[in-house]
C-alpha positions in Angstrom: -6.1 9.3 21.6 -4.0 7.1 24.3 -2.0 9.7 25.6 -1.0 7.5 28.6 2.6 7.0 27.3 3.4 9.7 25.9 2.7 12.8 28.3 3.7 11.6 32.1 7.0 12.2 32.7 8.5 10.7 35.7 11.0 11.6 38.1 11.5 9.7 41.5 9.2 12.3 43.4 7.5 14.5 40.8 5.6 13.8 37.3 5.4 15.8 34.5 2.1 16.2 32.5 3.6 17.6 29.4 -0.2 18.3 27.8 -0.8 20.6 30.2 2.0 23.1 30.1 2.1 26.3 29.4 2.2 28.4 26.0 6.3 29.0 25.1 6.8 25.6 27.2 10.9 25.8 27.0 10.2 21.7 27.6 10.7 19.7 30.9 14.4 18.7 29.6 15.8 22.3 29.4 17.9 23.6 32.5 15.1 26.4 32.4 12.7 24.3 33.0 10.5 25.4 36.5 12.5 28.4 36.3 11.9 30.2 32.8 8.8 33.0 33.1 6.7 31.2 30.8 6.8 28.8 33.2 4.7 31.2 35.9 1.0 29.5 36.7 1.9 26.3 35.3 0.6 23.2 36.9 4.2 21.4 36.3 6.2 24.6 37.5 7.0 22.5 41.0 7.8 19.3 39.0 10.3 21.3 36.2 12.1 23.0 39.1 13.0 19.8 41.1 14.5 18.6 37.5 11.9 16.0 36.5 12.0 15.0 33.2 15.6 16.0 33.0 16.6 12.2 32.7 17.6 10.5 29.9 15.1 10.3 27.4 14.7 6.6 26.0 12.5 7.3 23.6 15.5 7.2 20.4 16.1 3.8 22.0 12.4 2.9 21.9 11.9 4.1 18.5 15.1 1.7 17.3 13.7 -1.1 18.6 10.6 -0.6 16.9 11.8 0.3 13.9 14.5 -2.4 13.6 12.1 -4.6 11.3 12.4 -1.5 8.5 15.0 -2.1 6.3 15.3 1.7 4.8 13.5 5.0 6.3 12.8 8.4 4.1 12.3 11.8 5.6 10.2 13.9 3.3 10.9 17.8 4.2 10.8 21.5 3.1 10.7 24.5 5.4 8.1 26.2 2.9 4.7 25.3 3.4 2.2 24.4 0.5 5.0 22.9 -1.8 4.0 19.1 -2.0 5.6 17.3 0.6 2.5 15.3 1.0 1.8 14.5 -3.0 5.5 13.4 -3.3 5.6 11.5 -0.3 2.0 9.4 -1.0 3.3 9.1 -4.9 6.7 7.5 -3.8 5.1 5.2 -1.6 3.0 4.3 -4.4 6.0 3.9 -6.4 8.0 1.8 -4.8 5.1 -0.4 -3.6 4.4 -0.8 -7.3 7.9 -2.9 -7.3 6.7 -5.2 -5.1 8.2 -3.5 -1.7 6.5 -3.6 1.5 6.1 0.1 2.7 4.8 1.9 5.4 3.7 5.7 5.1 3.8 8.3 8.8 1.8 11.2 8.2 3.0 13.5 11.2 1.8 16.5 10.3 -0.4 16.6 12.8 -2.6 20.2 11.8 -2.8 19.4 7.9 -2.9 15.7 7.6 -3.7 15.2 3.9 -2.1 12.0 3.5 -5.8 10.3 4.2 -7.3 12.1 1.2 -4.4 11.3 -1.3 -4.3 7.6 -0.6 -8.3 6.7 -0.8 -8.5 6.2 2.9 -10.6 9.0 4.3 -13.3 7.2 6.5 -11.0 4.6 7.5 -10.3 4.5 11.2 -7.0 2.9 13.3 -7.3 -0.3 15.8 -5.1 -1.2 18.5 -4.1 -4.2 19.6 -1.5 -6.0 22.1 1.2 -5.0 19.9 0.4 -1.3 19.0 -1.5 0.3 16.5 -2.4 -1.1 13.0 -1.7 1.0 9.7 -5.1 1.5 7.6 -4.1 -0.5 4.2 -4.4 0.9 0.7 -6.9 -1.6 -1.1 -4.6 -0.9 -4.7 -3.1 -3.2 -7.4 -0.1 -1.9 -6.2 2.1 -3.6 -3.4 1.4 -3.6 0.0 1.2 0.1 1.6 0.2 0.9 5.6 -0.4 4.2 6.6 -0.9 6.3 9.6 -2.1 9.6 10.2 -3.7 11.8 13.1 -6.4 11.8 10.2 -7.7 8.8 10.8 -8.7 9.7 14.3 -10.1 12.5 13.6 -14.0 12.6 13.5 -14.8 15.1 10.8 -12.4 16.0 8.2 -12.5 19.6 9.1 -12.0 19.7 12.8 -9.0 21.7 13.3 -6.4 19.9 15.4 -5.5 23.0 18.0 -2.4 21.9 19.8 0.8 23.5 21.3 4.0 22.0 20.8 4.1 19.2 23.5 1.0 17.7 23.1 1.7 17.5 19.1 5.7 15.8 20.0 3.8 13.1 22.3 1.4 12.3 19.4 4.8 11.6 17.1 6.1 9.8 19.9 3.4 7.6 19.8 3.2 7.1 16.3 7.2 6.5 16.2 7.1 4.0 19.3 3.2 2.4 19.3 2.8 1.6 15.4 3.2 -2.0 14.8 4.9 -1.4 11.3 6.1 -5.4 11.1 8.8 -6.1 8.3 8.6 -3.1 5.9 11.3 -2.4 3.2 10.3 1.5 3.4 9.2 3.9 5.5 8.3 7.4 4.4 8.0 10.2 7.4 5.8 13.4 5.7 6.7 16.2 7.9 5.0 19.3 8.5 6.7 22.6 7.1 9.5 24.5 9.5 11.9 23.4 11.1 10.3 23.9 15.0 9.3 21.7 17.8 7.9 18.2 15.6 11.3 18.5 13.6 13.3 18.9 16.4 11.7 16.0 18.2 11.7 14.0 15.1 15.3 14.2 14.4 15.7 13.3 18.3 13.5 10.4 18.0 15.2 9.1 14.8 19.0 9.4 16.2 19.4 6.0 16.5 17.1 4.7 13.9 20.0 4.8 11.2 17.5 7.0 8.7 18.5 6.6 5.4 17.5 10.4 4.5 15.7 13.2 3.8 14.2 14.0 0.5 13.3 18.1 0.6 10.9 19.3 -1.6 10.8 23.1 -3.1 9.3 25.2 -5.6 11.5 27.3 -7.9 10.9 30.7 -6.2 12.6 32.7 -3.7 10.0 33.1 -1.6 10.0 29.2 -1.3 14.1 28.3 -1.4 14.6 30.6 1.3 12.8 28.6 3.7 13.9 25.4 2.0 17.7 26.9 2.8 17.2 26.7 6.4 15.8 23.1 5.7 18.7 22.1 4.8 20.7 23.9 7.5 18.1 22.3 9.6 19.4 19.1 8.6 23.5 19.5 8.6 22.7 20.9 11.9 21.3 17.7 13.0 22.9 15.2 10.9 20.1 14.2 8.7 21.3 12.9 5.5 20.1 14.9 2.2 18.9 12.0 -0.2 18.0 15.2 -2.8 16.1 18.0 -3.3 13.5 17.9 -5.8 12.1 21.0 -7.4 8.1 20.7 -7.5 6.0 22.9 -9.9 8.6 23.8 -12.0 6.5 24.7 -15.1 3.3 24.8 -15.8 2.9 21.6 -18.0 -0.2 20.3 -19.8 -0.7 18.1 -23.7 -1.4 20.5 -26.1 -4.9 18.2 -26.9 -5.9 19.5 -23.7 -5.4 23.0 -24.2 -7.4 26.1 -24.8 -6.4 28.1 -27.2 -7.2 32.6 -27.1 -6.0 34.7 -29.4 -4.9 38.7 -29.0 -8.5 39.3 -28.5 -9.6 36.8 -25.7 -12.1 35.1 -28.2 -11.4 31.5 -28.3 -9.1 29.9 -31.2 -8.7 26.1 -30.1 -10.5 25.0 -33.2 -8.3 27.0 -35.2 -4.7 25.9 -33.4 -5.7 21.9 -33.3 -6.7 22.2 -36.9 -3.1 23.6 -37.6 -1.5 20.9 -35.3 -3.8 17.7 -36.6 -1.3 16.1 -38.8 1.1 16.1 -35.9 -1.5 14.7 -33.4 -3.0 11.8 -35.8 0.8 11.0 -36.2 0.8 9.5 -32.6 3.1 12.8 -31.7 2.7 13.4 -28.3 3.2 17.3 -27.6 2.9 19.5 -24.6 3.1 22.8 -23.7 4.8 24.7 -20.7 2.7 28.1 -19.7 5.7 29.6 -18.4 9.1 29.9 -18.8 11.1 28.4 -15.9 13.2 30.8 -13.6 16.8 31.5 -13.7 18.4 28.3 -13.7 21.7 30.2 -12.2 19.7 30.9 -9.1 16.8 28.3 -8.9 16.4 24.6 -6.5 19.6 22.9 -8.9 22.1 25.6 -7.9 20.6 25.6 -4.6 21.4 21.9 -4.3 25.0 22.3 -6.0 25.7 25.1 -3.0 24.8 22.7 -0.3 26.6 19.4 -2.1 23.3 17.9 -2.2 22.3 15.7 -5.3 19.2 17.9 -7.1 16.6 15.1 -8.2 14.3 17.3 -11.1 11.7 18.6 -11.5 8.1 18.0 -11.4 5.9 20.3 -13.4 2.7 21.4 -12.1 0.8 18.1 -14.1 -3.6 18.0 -14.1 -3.0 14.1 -14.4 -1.5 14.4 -10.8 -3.5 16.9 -9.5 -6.2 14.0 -10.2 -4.8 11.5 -9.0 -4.1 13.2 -5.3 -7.7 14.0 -5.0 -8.8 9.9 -5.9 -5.8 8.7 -4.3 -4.3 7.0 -7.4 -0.9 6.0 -8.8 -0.3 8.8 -11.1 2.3 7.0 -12.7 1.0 3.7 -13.7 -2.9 5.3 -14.2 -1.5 7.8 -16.8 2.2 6.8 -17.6 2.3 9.5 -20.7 1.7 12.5 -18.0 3.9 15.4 -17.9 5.4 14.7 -14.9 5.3 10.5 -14.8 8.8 9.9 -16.4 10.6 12.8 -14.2 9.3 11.7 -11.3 10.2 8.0 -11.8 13.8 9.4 -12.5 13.1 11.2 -9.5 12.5 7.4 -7.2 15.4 6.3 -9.6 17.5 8.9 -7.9 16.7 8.6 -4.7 17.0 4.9 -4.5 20.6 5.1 -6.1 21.1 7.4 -3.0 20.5 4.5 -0.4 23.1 2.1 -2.1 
């Protein structure tokens, strides 16, 4: 990676190398900096305590002026890991480049880049040129969709991408300042779960960049609204815009031609059930089944929403057809528009477009 812009601060008399600082850096900005005992041994001790790096950052400036050719820019977020920040951001990019927009997709999740993998790309590789990087293209029927992702610079797929905190915010600076997006009518950040160091120096990066706002994306449990609670504290804090939040995996949702049947007994009793249900299949009926019954709706992801004054945007139930789609990188939507989850989601990109008006 060029890291030459992104991890030399300077100061009339010092510099900074930011890649080489300490573990529990408190950051070459902070009035601990060169003081702090984390900061005993490190090569940048000298440097921090003579207050370089304490000037005014222009990188919020840098990224508006790069960004000013994108007309609107999405934030997808969740402080719970493993909820689908990454399927719904890739399947809204696909969605609104299927009505003819011009979008760009960040993948800044620098340890789990999976962005790659859902949109067909893995293999592909970045070029630079005098202008900044290039997004990698999706070769689709759909409209025209760049990405970018620490994936793509990655030799192997499963090299693990072991980096503290300042060399992973110099890699978003990059991507937020160095990416030659040219005219887009989208762009759509996927984040990384928390709400630590990259989300802190995103929202400080995006300050100026007039971000239209953040979808948040949760699963109906506690164990995952807890996290997605500080999320959205996260954002008030910072004055992020909440376009939604959008309750993922709400059921368990599947067509009932698709299903095995068991009875009491665990022996198998498909042949028996689709015999019962054939007039109503041959009659075009399209039925499916939920495998469980959703959660208390008093205390799940809508009331959440309601509690915060945040719009909720649905919910997605966990759907095979998309579960396919994210491992061929497809359009779930337009590849299988009868799919469990294809019309709530498109009310989902219905929602949060109304939101940006």
């Amino acid at each position: 990676l060029d890291r030459s812009s992104t991890h030399t601060i300077m100061s009339s008399s010092e510099e900074v190398d930011v890649s080489k600082a300490n573990a529990g850096c408190v950051g070459p900005a902070s009035e601990a900096a060169g003081k702090s005992s984390a900061c005993e041994g490190c090569p940048n001790q000298r440097a921090c305590a003579a207050g370089a790096g304490r000037e005014v950052d222009e990188t919020p400036m840098l990224v508006r002026d790069r960004l000013d050719q994108v007309r609107r820019k999405i934030v997808v977020l969740s402080g719970k890991g493993g909820v689908g920040k990454s399927t719904v951001s890739c399947q809204l990019a696909f969605a609104l480049a299927a009505k003819g927009a011009s979008v760009g997709l960040l993948d800044v999740d620098i340890c789990g880049p999976s962005v790659p993998r859902m949109l067909g790309l893995v293999g592909r590789g970045v070029h630079r040129s005098s202008s900044g990087w290039s997004p990698v293209y999706v070769e689709s029927a759909v409209g025209e969709l760049g990405v970018m992702s620490v994936g793509f610079m990655l030799p192997d797929d499963d090299n693990a991408v072991i980096w503290r905190g300042p060399r992973k915010n110099g890699l978003i600076k990059q991507f937020l300042t160095e990416v030659d997006w040219g005219e887009l009518d989208y762009l759509i950040i996927d984040t990384p779960p928390g709400t630590s160091d990259e989300h802190i120096s995103i929202a400080n990066y995006l300050k100026l960049a007039d971000v239209d706002g953040a979808v948040v994306v949760t699963t109906p449990q506690e164990i995952s609204m807890q996290d997605v609670r500080k999320e959205l504290n996260f954002c008030r804090k910072t004055s992020l815009p909440v376009l939604g939040v959008l309750e993922n995996m709400a059921t368990l949702r599947a067509p009932v031609s698709a299903a095995r049947f068991l009875d009491a007994n665990g022996d198998d009793a498909t042949d028996l059930v689709q015999a019962r249900l054939a007039d109503l299949l041959a009659a075009g009926l399209h039925l499916s089944l939920d495998a469980f019954a959703s959660l208390d709706p008093n205390r799940g992801p809508k009331a959440m929403a309601a509690a915060f004054g945040v719009p909720y945007l649905g919910a997605l139930p966990l759907d095979p057809e998309l579960t396919r789609a994210c491992e061929a990188g497809a359009y779930f939507a337009e590849a299988t528009p009868t799919s469990p989850a294809a019309r709530p989601f498109q009310a989902a990109v219905d929602a949060i477009l109304a939101g940006m008006t």
